[in-house]
C-alpha positions, 0 to 999 in steps of 0.5 A, a space after each residue: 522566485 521565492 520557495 512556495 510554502 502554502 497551498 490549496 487542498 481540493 477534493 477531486 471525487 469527480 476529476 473534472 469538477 474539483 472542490 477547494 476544500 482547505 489551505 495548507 501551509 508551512 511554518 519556519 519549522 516545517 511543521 504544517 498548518 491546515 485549516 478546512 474553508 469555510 464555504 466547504 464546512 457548510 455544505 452537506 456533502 462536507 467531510 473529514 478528510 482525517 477524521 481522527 486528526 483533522 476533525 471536520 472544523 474552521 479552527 486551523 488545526 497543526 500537522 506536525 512534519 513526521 520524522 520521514 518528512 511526511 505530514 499525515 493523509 496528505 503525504 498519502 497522496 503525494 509521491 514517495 521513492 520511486 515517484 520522487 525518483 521518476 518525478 526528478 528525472 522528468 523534470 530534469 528531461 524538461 530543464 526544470 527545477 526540483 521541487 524545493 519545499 514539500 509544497 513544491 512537491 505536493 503541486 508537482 504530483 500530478 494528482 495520478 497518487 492514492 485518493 481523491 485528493 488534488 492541490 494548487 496554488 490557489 481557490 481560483 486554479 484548478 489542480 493539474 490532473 495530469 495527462 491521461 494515461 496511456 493504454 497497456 498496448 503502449 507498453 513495449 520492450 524497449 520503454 521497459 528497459 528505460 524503465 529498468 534502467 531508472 530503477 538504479 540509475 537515478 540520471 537516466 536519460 528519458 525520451 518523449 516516449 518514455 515521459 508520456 508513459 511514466 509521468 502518472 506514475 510519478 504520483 505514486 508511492 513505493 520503491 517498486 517501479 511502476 505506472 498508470 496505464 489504462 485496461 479495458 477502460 479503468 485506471 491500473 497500475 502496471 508494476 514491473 522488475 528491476 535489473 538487480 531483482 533475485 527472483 521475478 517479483 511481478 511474477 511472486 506477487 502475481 502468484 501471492 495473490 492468487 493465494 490470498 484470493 484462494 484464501 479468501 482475503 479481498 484483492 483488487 483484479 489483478 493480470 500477469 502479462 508478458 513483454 518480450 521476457 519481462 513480466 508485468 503485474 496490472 492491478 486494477 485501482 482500488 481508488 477508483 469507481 467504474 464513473 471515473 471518479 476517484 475514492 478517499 484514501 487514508 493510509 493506516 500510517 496516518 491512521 494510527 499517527 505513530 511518528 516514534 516507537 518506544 525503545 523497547 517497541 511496546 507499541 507492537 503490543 498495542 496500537 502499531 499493530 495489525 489489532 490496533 488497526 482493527 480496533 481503530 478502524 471499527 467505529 469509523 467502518 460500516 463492517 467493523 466487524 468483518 473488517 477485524 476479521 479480513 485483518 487477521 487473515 491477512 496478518 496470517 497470510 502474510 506470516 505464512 508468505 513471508 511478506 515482512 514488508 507489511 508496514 502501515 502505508 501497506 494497509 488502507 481505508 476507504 471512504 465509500 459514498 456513504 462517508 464511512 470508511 471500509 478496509 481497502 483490498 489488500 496489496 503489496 503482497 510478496 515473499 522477501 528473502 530476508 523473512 527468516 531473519 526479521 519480524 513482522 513490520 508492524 505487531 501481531 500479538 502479545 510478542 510484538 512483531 514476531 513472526 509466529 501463528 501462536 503470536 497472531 492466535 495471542 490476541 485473537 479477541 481483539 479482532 473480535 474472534 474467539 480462539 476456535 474462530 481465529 484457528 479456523 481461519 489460521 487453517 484456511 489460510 494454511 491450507 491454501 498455502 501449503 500449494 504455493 509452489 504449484 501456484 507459483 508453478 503455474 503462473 510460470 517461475 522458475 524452477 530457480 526462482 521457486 528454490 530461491 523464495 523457499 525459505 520465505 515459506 518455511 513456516 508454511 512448510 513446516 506447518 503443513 508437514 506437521 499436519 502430515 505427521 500429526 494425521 498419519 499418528 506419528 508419534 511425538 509429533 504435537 510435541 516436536 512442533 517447531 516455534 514459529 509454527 505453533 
C-alpha cells in the first residue's frame, strides 16, 4: 500500500459530532496544500482555523513545510518529541508500521493533542478520538518506571497496562514525558521526571507556578502528587470546557510564521518576540490590551525564573466561543540550569533575547505600558520572586536540588539584595547595580 498523502481536517469542538472542515495533502516536495470545504464556508458557525495565514476561503491555499518538518496550526495538534517517541514505541508493541509520511502521522495522533482539531482518511470516516483516558488512581510505581524508562531508552518494551495508560499522551507535544489522565472528571495532563534529571522538575514546575500564581500571571489549576518516591505534576487542560468539549488551539510558532531568522537574529527586535506576540495578538483578542500586558509579566517571571526554554510553541492562543482569540494561560514554566550561560528563546526588547530587566523595560510601550506601569509590574513580579526557595521549600525540594537551580535565580537574587542595600542607604549601591538586574 502506497504512503497516504492527502487527508480530511475535521473540527471536533463536540468529540462526538466531528465536522469535516477541510482537505489536506502533499505535494512531491512535501510542501502542503489546504483547501477549506465548501459545504463548511457556508455555514454560520464557520472559521479561520489561521486567521492570519489560512483565511476563511474556497481557493486552495499552500502550507509551505517548515525547516523542522512542521506545517503551521496543524503541526499544532499532531505530536512532536515525546509523542513521536511514545507513538513509536505503541506501535512497534502492536507489530505495526511507523508512520511513513506527515500524513500518516497526523491520523496516527489519536486526537488526545492541543486543540480541537481531528483528521481521517475521508468526509465519510470520523476521526479516531482515541480511548478515554484512564483515571489519576490508575497511576502506579510500577507503569511510572516503564514510563522512566521510555524516557531514554527509545526500544523499551511496553505492556498492555502500560499502552492503555500512555496512548493519550501519544498526542502531545515536548520532550517532557507526560499523559492524559482523567481528575475528578476533566481531562489532565499528568507530567513526570526522567532517570537522567538534576534536580525533581515536576516538583520545579509545581513550585514555579505557584510563583507565577502569586505573581498574578494566569495558569491552569495545577497538583503535586506523590507515587511511591516519584512526583507527578497534574495540569488541568486548558483546551478543554467543563462540557466535555475541545478549544481551538494555535501556537504562537504559528502565529508569527517565522520559518528562518536572520543571521544577525534582527527579528528578536521585532516580531520573534514576546512584544510581537502582543502586537499580533491584539486585533484578533477580545482583551488585547490585558492580554499585552499578561505578556509582559510573563516575559518578566520567566527572566527572573530562569525559564530560558520560553519558545513560541510555549505561548498560545485560544478561541473563545465567541470566534475571537484570548492569550491561553501560561505553562511550561521551569528553572533551566543552563539560564546563565543563554538568552531568552524568543526577544525581549531592544537587545533582542538578552535575558535583563532593563531589556524587557526597552520596549515597554509596545505592550501598551508606560515605562512606570512596566516598572510597577517588573516589582510585582520581583517581590513574589525573591521567596522562591521558601516556595520551593514548601512544595517539598530538596535541600540539594534548591542549592542546585540557585544559579537559575541569580537575577532574582541579586535584584532583591540590591533593594535590600538600596532601602538600608547603602552607600553606592544604585551605581553598583549589576547588568542583568537593571
Amino acid at each position: 500500500m502506497p504512503p497516504l498523502t492527502e487527508c480530511v481536517i475535521f473540527l471536533c469542538e463536540d468529540p462526538a459530532k466531528p465536522i469535516p472542515i477541510a482537505s489536506f495533502g502533499l505535494d512531491g516536495n512535501g510542501d502542503g496544500h489546504f483547501g477549506y470545504g465548501l459545504r463548511y464556508i457556508e455555514r454560520k458557525d464557520a472559521f479561520s482555523i489561521d486567521p492570519l495565514h489560512l483565511p476563511l476561503d474556497a481557493k486552495q491555499q499552500v502550507i509551505p513545510r517548515h525547516q523542522d518538518g512542521s506545517y503551521g496550526v496543524l503541526s499544532d495538534v499532531g505530536p512532536n518529541a515525546w509523542g513521536v517517541r511514545l507513538t513509536s514505541s505503541i506501535l512497534r508493541k502492536g507489530k505495526k508500521p511507523l508512520p511513513a509520511t506527515p500524513i500518516e502521522w497526523f491520523l496516527q495522533s489519536w486526537h488526545y493533542g492541543s486543540g480541537c482539531l481531528g483528521f481521517s482518511v475521508s468526509n465519510e470516516v470520523n476521526p479516531d478520538i482515541g480511548v478515554r483516558p484512564a483515571p489519576v488512581t490508575a497511576l502506579n510505581e510500577r507503569l511510572l518506571a516503564t514510563i522512566n524508562k521510555l524516557a531514554v531508552k527509545i526500544d523499551t518494551e511496553l505492556d498492555e497496562e502500560a499502552v492503555q495508560l500512555m496512548q493519550p499522551g501519544a498526542s502531545l507535544g515536548g520532550v517532557r514525558p507526560k499523559t492524559v489522565v482523567m481528575s475528578n472528571g476533566f481531562e489532565h495532563i499528568a507530567k513526570f521526571s526522567r532517570a537522567d534529571d538534576k534536580f525533581d522538575v515536576p516538583i520545579a514546575e509545581y513550585a514555579t507556578m505557584r510563583l507565577a500564581c502569586q505573581a498574578g500571571i494566569n495558569v491552569p489549576d495545577f497538583e503535586l502528587l506523590k507515587i511511591a518516591d516519584k512526583s507527578v505534576l497534574l495540569v488541568e487542560r486548558f483546551d478543554r470546557t467543563k462540557d466535555g468539549h475541545r478549544l481551538h488551539y494555535m501556537s504562537a510558532k504559528t502565529l508569527i510564521n517565522i520559518d528562518v531568522l536572520s543571521p544577525d537574529k534582527r527579528e528578536y527586535k521585532t516580531r520573534y518576540s514576546y512584544a510581537g506576540i502582543a502586537e499580533t495578538i491584539r486585533p484578533r483578542s477580545q482583551q488585547g490590551m490585558a492580554d499585552s500586558h499578561e505578556l509582559f509579566r510573563r516575559m518578566v517571571l520567566n527572566i527572573l525564573v530562569g525559564n530560558v526554554d520560553d519558545h513560541m510553541r510555549n505561548h498560545a492562543l485560544l478561541m473563545t466561543r465567541q470566534r475571537r482569540f484570548a492569550l491561553s494561560p501560561a505553562f511550561d514554566i521551569v528553572p533551566h540550569l543552563d539560564a546563565t550561560s543563554l538568552p531568552q528563546a524568543i526577544g525581549v526588547g531592544a537587545q533582542g533575547a538578552a535575558s535583563t530587566i532593563s531589556n524587557a523595560l526597552s520596549q515597554c510601550g509596545r505592550f501598551l505600558l508606560t515605562v512606570d506601569e512596566a516598572r510597577q509590574i517588573v516589582n510585582e513580579v520581583r517581590e513574589v520572586v525573591s521567596h522562591w526557595r521558601h516556595v520551593f521549600k514548601e512544595a517539598g525540594m530538596a535541600d540539594t536540588d534548591i542549592h542546585t537551580l540557585t544559579p537559575c535565580f541569580t537575577a532574582a537574587d541579586e535584584s532583591e539584595r540590591i533593594q535590600i542595600a538600596v532601602t538600608r542607604g547603602a552607600p553606592g549601591a544604585e551605581n553598583n547595580r549589576p547588568p542583568h538586574a537593571n
